[in-house]
C-alpha positions in Angstrom: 0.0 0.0 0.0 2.8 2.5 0.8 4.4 1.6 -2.3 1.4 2.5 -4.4 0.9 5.8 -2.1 4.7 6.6 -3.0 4.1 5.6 -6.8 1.5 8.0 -7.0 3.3 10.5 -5.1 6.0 10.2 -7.2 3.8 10.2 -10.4 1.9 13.5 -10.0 5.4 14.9 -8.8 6.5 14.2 -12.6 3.6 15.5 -14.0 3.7 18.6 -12.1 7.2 19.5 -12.4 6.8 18.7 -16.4 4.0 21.4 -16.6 0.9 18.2 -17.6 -0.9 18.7 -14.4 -1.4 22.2 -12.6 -4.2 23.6 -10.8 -4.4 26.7 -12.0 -2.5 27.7 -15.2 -0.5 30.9 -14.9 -0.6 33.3 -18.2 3.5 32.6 -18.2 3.0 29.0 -18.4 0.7 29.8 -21.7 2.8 32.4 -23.3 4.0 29.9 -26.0 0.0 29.6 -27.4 -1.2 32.0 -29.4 -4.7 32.8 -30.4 -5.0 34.5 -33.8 -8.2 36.2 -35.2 -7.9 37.1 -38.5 -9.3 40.7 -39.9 -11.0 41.0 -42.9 -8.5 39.7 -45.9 -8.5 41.5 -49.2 -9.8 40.4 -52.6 -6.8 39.2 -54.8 -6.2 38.3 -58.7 -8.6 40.6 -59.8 -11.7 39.8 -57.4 -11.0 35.8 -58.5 -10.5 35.4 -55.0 -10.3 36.6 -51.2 -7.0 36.3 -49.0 -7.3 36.2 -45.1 -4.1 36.6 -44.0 -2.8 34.7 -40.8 1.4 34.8 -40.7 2.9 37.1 -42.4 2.8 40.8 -42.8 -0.5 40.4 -41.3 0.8 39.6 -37.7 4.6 40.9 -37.8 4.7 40.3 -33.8 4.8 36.2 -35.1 8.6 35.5 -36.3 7.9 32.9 -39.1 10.3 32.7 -42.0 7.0 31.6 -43.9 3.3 33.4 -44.6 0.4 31.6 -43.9 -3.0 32.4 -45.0 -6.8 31.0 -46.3 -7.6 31.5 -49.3 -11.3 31.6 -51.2 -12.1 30.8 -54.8 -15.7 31.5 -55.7 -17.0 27.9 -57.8 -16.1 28.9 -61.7 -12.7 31.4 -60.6 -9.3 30.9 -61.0 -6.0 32.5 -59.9 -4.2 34.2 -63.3 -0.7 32.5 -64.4 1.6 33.3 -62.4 4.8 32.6 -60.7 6.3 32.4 -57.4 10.3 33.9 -57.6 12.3 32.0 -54.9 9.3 30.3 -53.0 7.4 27.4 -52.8 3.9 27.2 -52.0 1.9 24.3 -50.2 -1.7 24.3 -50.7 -4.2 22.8 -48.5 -7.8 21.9 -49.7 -10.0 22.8 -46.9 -13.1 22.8 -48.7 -14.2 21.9 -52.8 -12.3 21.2 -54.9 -9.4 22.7 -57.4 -7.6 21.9 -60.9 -4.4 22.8 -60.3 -2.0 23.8 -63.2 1.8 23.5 -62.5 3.6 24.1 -65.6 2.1 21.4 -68.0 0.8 19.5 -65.3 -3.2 19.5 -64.1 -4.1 18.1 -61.1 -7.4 17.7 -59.5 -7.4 18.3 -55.7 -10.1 17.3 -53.1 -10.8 18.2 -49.7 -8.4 17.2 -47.3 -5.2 16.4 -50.3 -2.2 19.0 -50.2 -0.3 20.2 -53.4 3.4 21.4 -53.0 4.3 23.9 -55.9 8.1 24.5 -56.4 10.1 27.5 -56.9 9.5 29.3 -60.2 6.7 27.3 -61.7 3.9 28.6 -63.7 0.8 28.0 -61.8 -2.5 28.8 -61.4 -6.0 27.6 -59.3 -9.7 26.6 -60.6 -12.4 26.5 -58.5 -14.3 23.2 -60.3 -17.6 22.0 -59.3 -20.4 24.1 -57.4 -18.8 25.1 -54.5 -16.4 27.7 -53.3 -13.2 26.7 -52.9 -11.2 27.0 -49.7 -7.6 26.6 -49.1 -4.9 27.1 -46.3 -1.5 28.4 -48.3 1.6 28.7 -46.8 4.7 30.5 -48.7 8.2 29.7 -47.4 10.4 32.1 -47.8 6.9 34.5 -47.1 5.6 35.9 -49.8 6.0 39.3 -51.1 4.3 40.9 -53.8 8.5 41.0 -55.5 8.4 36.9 -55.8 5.4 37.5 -58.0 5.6 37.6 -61.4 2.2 37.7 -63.4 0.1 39.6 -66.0 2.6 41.9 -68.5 5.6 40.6 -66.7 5.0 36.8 -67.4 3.9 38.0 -70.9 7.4 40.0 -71.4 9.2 36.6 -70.4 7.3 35.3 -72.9 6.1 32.8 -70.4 2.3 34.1 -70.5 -0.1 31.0 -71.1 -4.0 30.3 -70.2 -5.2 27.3 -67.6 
């Protein structure tokens, strides 16, 4: 019996010391959570879509060496060409579903399936079906409206093409 009393002792000694149990959580113990609300976003490519913006410029008290945002398509929309100088892009379906175009490549991604879009590539996003699409996007390094190259500058590369 003493044994178990001690094992337990011993036990919630651990646990308390490790920071799993407490009885009543000081802010300073929490400082490492953060609780972001996002603001209102801004229309991009043109009123194609809507940008909430969640790490980035958006919330320069978070250090991140990558932007992280959700992004809305409107069923029928797509993003223009464009490219992505010296960042990648990872895209996260969180709702409908997207045709994907990645150079001469099409995908088509569903709810819940991630793309990764290298550095440089020529790519664009299609709302398909009858439902907005919904994505999380995350840009490492972050992005910055100098990585992007669209509209007259893809065509003076020469690069311009349709999805």
């Amino acid at each position: 019996m003493h044994r178990v009393v001690c094992l337990i002792f011993l036990s919630t000694l651990t646990l308390l010391s490790a920071g799993c149990l407490n009885e009543s959580p000081s802010p300073a113990e929490n400082e490492g959570i953060l609780l972001i609300t996002p603001g209102d976003g801004f229309t991009i490519f043109d009123g194609q879509g809507h940008y909430t913006g969640l790490i980035g410029d958006e919330n320069p008290h978070i250090p991140a060496n990558y932007s992280l945002g959700h992004v809305t398509i409107p069923a029928g929309n797509a993003t223009p060409p464009h490219r992505l100088m010296g960042s990648s892009e990872f895209v996260c379906l969180t709702g409908g579903e997207a045709e994907i175009r990645c150079d001469n490549t099409t995908v088509t991604v569903r709810e819940g399936e991630v793309v990764i879009l290298p550095d440089g590539v020529l790519q664009s996003i299609t709302a398909v079906g009858d439902t907005e699409l919904h994505y999380i996007d995350v840009i490492q390094p972050p992005f910055s409206p100098v990585v992007e190259v669209t509209g007259v500058e893809l065509a003076a590369l020469g690069q311009f093409c349709c999805p």
